[in-house]
N, C-alpha and C positions, 0 to 999 in steps of 0.2 A: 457663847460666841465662838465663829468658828473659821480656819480658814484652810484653805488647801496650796499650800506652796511647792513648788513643782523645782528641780535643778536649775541649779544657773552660776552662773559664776559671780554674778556678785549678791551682797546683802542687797542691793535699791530694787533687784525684780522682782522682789518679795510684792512691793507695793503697786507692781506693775497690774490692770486689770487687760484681762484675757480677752474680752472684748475690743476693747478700742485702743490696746497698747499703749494707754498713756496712764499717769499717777492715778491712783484712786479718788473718787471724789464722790464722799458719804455711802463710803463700802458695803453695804450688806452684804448679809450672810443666809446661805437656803440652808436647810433643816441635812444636807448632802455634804456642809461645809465647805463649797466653793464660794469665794464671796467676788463682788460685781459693784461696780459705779451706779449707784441707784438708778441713772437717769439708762444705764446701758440695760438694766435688769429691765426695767419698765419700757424698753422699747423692743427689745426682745420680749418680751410676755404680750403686748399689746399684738406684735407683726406676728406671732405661731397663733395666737386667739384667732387672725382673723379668717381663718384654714381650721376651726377646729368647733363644733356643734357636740354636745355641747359643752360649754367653757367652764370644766371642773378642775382645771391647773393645766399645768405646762410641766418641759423635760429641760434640767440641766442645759446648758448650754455648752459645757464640757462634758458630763459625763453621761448624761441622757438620763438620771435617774428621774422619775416623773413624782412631781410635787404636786400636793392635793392643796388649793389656799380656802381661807375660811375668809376672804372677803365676798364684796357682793358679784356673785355671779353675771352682771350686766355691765361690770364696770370695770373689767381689768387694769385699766388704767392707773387705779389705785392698788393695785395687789401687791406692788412689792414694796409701799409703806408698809406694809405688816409685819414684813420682817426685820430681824434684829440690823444694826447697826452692827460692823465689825469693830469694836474700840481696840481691837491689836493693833487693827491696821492706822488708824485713824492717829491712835499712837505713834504709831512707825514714821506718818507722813508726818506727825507735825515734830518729831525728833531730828537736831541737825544729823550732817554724816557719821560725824563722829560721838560715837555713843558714850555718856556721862552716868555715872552710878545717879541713879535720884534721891536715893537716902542718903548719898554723901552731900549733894550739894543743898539738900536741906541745914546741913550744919556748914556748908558755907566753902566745902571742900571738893576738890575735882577729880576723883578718881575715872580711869576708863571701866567701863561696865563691859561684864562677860559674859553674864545671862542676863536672860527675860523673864520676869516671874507674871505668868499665864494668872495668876488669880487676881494680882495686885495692879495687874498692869506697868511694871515698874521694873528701871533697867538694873540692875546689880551688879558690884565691882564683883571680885574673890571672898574678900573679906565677907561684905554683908550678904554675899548670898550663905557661907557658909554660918552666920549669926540667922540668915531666915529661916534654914531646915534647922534648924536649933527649938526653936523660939515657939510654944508650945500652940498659940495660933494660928503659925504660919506654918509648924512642920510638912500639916500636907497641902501644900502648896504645890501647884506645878510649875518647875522651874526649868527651863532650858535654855542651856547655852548659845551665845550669839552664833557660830559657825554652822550651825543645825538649820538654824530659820530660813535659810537656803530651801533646804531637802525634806526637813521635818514635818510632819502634817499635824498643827499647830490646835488645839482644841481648850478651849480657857474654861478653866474651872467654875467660872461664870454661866456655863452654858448649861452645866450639873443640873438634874433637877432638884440636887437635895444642899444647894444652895442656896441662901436668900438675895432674893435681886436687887436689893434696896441696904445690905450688906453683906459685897460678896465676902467677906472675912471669915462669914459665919454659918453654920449648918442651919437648915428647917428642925427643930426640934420640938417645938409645941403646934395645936393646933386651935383654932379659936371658932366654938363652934356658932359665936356670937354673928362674926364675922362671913364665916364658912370657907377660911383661907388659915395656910399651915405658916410660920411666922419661927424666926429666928428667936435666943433667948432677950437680944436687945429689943426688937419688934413688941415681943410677952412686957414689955417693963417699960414700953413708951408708949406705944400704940396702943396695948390692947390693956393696959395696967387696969384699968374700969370696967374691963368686958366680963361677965359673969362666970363665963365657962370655959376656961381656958387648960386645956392638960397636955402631957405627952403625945405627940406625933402618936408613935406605937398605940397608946391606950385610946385612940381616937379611932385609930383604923381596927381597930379589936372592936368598938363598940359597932363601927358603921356595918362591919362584916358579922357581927352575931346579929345586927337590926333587920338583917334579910336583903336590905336597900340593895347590897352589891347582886343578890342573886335577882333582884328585880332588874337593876339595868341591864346586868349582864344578858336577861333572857330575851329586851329588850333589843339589846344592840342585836342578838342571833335572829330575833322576827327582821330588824331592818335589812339583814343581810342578806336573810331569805326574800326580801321583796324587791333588792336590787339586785340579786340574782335571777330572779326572776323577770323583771325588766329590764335584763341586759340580754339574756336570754332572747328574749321579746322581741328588742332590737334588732340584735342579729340575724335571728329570722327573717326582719321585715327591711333588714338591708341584703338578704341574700335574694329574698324572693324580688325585691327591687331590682338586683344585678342581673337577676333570670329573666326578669320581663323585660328590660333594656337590650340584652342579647337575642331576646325572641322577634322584640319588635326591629332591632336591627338586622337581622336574619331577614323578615320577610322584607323589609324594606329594598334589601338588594336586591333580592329575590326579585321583586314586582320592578326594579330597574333594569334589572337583565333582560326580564320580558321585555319589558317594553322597547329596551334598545336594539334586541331579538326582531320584532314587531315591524319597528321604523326600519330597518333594514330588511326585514323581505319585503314589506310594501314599495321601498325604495328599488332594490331589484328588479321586480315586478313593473313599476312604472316604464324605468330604464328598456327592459324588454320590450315593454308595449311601443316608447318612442321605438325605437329602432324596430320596429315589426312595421309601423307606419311607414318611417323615410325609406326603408329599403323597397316597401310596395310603390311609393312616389315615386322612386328613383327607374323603379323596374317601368311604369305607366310613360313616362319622361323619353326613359329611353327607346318606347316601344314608338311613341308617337311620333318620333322623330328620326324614326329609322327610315333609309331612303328605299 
């Protein structure tokens, strides 16, 4: 989980969303770390979709970096359930103003809290932050102080890959090949305590990479590369020669309106001439007849 907090003078802008300048409400997070009001993200994603063929992501809304989604390509509408939920922020909003250590008031006591601990999600006085970088679980913790969550660009240890997401306290350490997912040592001893084949992370990734499999996808992912390269290439071509034929066919188009405005204008000339060739010969007849 991730978020990107920009200066400001007080701690409350943190939960301000950039979009609609109001509180956040069910914050996501892009893979960019700026995180968005679900309902601002999803209208933003929906309004750039409908200016955009065809619809393989969308760009930041601050920082323009362009996001690939793996939802369904017909349905933007749902794309930005797929991503994470911000729990810092979500934290932050449902936190009064004044910040309360949470491990003290588990035992019933009120200390003011200094830091933020980015793993635990949890506000910290002095005291238990410095019992957290202690504390052989929690030492790598990411902990930052309240005064920073202004300015600091905020990245939760949750968002790790070599985190488990169902215990962030705890590293990926085995992997379950029963399963075909990597799994903390609590996961190994509840989850998969019956799974047949359960070993070290490391000695899994040694087997999959001596079985060949990795140089199979790998060769795999380079053909698919080759073939959307190849068809973006493609594209290009066929939106440039597109641009060429729209400029030739507007080219002649003017072209044949010139003429023709050319055209009705010497005809009209021409006309003009003829009257006035007529009334001046009627005029001259007129005058002749009636000369005395």
């Amino acid at each position: 989980m991730a978020t990107a907090l920009t200066d400001s003078s007080s701690f409350e802008d943190v939960t301000v969303c950039s979009i609609c300048f109001e509180k956040y409400k069910t914050p996501r997070y892009l893979p960019c770390s700026h995180s968005f009001c679900h309902g601002c993200l999803s209208s933003h994603i929906v309004s750039v979709c409908k200016f955009t063929e065809p619809r393989l992501g969308f760009n930041c809304p601050l920082c323009r970096k362009y996001t690939p989604v793996v939802g369904p390509f017909d349905k933007p509408e749902e794309w930005a359930e797929t991503f994470p939920v911000n729990e810092i922020l979500e934290k932050m909003l449902g936190s009064p103003e004044q910040k309360m250590c949470d491990s003290c008031m588990r035992d019933n006591e009120e200390e003011e809290a200094s830091d933020f601990c980015l793993s635990c999600l949890e506000f910290l006085c002095k005291m238990c932050t410095k019992f957290h970088k202690k504390h052989l679980l929690s030492r790598d913790h990411s902990i930052c102080p309240l005064k920073e969550l202004k300015s600091q660009h905020i990245q939760s240890a949750f968002g790790k890959d070599d985190i488990c997401k169902k215990h962030p306290d705890q590293k990926l350490k085995l992997y379950c090949n029963k399963h075909e997912e990597p799994c903390c040592v609590v996961c190994g001893g509840m989850e998969h305590r019956q799974c047949d084949s359960v070993e070290p992370i490391e000695r899994a990734a040694e087997s999959f990479k001596a079985s060949g499999t990795l140089d199979s996808i790998l060769q795999d992912v380079r053909n698919f590369k080759q073939k959307l390269t190849h068809a973006k290439g493609k594209q290009e071509r066929n939106i440039t020669e597109l641009e060429d034929t729209l400029d030739r066919v507007t080219e002649e188009a003017e072209k044949e309106v010139n003429d023709l405005v050319c055209l009705i204008e010497r005809l009209k000339t021409e006309h003009l001439d003829e009257i006035s060739a007529v009334v001046k010969k009627a005029k001259k007849h007129l005058l002749e007849m009636w000369a005395p």
